[in-house]
C-alpha positions, 0 to 999 in steps of 0.5 A: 561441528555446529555454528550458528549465525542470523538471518531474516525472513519476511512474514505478510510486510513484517520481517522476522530474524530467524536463527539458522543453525549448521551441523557438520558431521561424518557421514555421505556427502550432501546438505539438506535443509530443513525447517519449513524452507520452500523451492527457492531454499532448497535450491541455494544448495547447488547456489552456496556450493558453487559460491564458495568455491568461486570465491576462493574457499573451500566446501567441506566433504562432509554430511550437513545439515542446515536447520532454519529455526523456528521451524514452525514458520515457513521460510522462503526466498533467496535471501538465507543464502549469505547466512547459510554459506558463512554457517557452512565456513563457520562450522569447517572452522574457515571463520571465526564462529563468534564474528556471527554473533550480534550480525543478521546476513541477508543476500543471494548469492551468485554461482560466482560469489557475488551478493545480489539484491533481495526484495522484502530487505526494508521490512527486515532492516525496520526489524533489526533496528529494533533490536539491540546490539545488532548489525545488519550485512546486505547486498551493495544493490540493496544499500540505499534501501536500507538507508532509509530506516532511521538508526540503521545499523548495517554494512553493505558488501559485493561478494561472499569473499568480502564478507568472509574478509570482514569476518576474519578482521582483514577488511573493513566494510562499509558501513550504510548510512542513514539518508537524512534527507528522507525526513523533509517531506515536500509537496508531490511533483505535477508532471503532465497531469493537471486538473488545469486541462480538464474543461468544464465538469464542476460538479465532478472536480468539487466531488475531486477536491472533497474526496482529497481532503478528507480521504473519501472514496469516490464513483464517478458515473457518465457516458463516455468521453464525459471526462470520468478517467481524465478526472479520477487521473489527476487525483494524486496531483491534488493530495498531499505529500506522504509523512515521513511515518506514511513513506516507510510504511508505503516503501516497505510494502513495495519492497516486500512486494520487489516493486521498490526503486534501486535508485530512488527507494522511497518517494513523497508522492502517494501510491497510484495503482491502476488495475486492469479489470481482469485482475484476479480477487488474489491479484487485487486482495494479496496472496497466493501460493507464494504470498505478496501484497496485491493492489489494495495494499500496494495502494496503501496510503494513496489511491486505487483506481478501479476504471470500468468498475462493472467490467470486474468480476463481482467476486472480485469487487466482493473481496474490497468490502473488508478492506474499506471497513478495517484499513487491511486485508487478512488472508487465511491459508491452510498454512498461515493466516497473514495480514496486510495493510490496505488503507486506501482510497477507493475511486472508480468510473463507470459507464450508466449502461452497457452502451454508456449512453444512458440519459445521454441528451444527443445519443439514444441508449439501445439498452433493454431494461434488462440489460441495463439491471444486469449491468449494474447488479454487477455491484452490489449495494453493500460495495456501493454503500462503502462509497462515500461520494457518488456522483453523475457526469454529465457530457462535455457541452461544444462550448466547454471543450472551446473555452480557452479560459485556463480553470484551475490548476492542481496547485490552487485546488491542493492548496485548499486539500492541505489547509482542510487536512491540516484542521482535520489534524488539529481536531482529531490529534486529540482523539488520536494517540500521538508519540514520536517514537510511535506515531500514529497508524491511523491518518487524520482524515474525516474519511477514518474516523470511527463512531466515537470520533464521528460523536466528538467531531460532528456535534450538530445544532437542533435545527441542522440534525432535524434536517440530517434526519428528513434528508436522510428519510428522503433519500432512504439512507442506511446507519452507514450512509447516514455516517457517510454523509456526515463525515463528507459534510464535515470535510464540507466545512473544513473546506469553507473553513467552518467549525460548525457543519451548516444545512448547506454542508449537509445539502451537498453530502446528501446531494453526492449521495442522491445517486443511492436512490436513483440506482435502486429506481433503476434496479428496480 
């Protein structure tokens, strides 16, 4: 007999409903799956058997065949082992076949019938949402994941038997329902990390507070001790809160990626990822043999700190120049090609020399020339052109570390972020195509803006653009530095609280950038 029943997958971050189809007929005993499934797939044979034996019912003797549809896609995970075990009792007549209609299942199945959680289940609910007439049964473990998706409709169960129960009209089950409170959005906790705490460096916590409001990338370069790593941490202390749009779209890559919080799956606070720099390119760009988003996408929306950038290896640093251009990262395999979000901030510390005391006034540097270009040719200029602010920390004076004056906390400086976003927000709504039902992908930050909004947004006076143009002659800037800059004199301004970008804007872009020079003067 054939039963038919739905169940999902996940493909990069997007989930897919599948159609997985049982056909029981005469002949030796076994099950064999096909239809592109992987290892984990296969396996849920052994799994499936013993769950329905385990929870009361009975595995039928029969030949049976399980075809995952389409078969063009490759299936993986253990999340089609609820669907593939109620098409097996669908197709030996133990359940009603119509009770699957208008039902997508999703859960691992434990040898003694018990429905575990599964990793990618937001990306599947935000799917079936957006069908018609379709109910969503998931794992207990996996209920408050899936209450966060707006309008979902979906029950929650503990064991196959439940499920079984439901099916034939015995029991009820309960029903997940969509926690309201995910759509208030209040200002990230500050919990030990303060901007309050670091002494001195004002240089350094302006070029902070400019790459906070307009979603700039940011280097920080000084010997060590400088404050670089004690800086760059307290960044997400001064951004703003997650939208409600930015929530569901960070939690639904970490569920995809198994990272989401059982108890707490979805947060205000932006995505901080700090990886070691002996991380692979796949670890850092997403992929694999079984593929998963790596840091730059699970950095999407927040921040990636890369600290010690030249200890990376460089074909690694290589594979961030797509992503800081388009806002995601495409991996092209021989079986598929997948594309993951990865808007982030880029911000990154590093040492001028391999001593680290380079222009050091107290510490002489024991580097040769050659070694110091070879150090820092492990960036390369187009990786360094992509970086917005670049920008020289000195050391810590005696008499800073001593002050006892408190500077100010990172509640006054997100205070001035939030007001420079909100009038980024206000310029650009009109650029941008605005809707509640689909509200925008594209943030509303000077960091984002592309060419034709640069133009509508950044019109200059005579004498403001003669200056740009002699500046940007001096310091030798290319057409993407020569954006560069003004998108961070733009952001400048929203911080003054100015509709016009002045010289004085312009002055200190450039001068955040003035590292360009100095690093072709030393390479050279």
């Amino acid at each position: 007999m054939l039963a038919r029943t739905l169940a999902g997958t996940v493909v990069g971050v997007e989930g897919r409903v599948i159609q997985v189809e049982v056909d029981l007929s005469p002949g030796l005993p076994g099950v064999t799956v096909v239809g592109l499934p992987d290892t984990i797939v296969q396996e849920s044979r052994e799994r499936i058997r013993s769950a329905i034996r385990n929870s009361g019912l009975t595995f039928p003797i029969r030949r049976i065949t399980v075809n995952l549809a389409p078969a063009t896609l490759r299936k993986g995970g253990g999340a089609l082992d609820l669907a593939i075990a109620l098409g097996i009792l669908a197709g030996s007549e133990q359940i009603p076949q119509e009770a699957l209609e208008r039902l997508i299942f999703w859960g691992e199945l434990g040898l003694d019938g018990a429905l575990r959680p599964v990793s990618g289940l937001l990306a599947l609910a935000c799917c079936a949402q957006a069908t018609v007439d379709r109910e969503l049964i998931v794992p207990e473990a996996n209920a408050k994941e899936a209450s966060i998706v707006p309008g979902i409709r979906a029950r929650q169960s503990a064991n196959l038997g439940d499920v079984v129960g439901f099916l034939r009209g015995e029991i009820d089950l309960d029903r997940v329902e969509h926690r309201q409170s995910v759509a208030t959005a209040s200002p990230p906790v500050t919990e030990t990390l303060d901007l309050a705490d670091v002494r001195g460096q004002p240089g350094a916590r302006r070029a902070l507070e400019i790459a906070a409001a307009g979603n700039h990338n940011l280097l920080l370069v000084g010997p060590p001790g400088s404050g670089k790593t004690m800086l760059l941490s307290r960044l997400p202390s001064i951004l703003p809160p997650l939208s409600l749009y930015e929530k569901l779209e960070v939690a639904r890559i970490h569920s995809v990626a198994g990272l989401l919080s059982s108890t707490n799956p979805i947060s205000d606070t932006r995505p901080f990822r700090t990886p070691h720099h002996t991380a692979s390119d796949v670890a850092l760009i997403g992929g694999g043999r079984n593929p998963r988003p790596g840091e730059v996408s699970l950095a999407h929306r927040g921040v990636l700190f890369l600290d010690e950038l030249p200890e990376f290896k460089r074909n690694t640093l290589e594979v961030l120049r797509q992503p800081l251009s388009d806002g995601q990262v495409t991996v092209a395999r021989a079986q598929a090609s997948l594309t993951y979000p990865a808007d982030f901030c880029l911000v990154a510390a590093m040492n001028p020399c391999p001593c680290g005391n380079r222009g050091h006034p107290d510490r002489p540097c024991r580097c040769s020339s050659l070694a110091v270009r070879r150090y820092l040719s492990r960036i390369s200029g187009p990786l360094l052109e992509r970086i917005d602010l670049c920008v020289e920390v000195p050391p810590v004076s005696p008499d800073s570390l001593t002050d006892q004056s408190l500077a100010e906390s990172s509640e006054v400086v997100r205070d001035r972020v939030m007001k420079a976003r909100q009038l980024q927000a206000q310029r650009l709504s009109g650029v941008y195509r605005k809707s509640s039902d689909q509200p925008p992908s594209q943030p509303f930050t000077n960091g984002r803006m592309k060419p034709h909004e640069l133009r509508t947004t950044c019109s200059l006076s005579v004498g403001v653009r003669d200056y740009l143009g002699r500046m940007a002659r001096i310091a030798g800037l290319s057409a993407r530095g020569y954006e560069k800059v003004l998108k961070v004199a733009r952001t400048i301004a929203d911080l003054d609280r100015q509709e016009t970008i002045a010289k004085a804007h312009i002055a200190e872009a450039i001068h955040h950038r003035s590292l360009d020079t100095r690093w072709s003067e030393r390479m050279g």
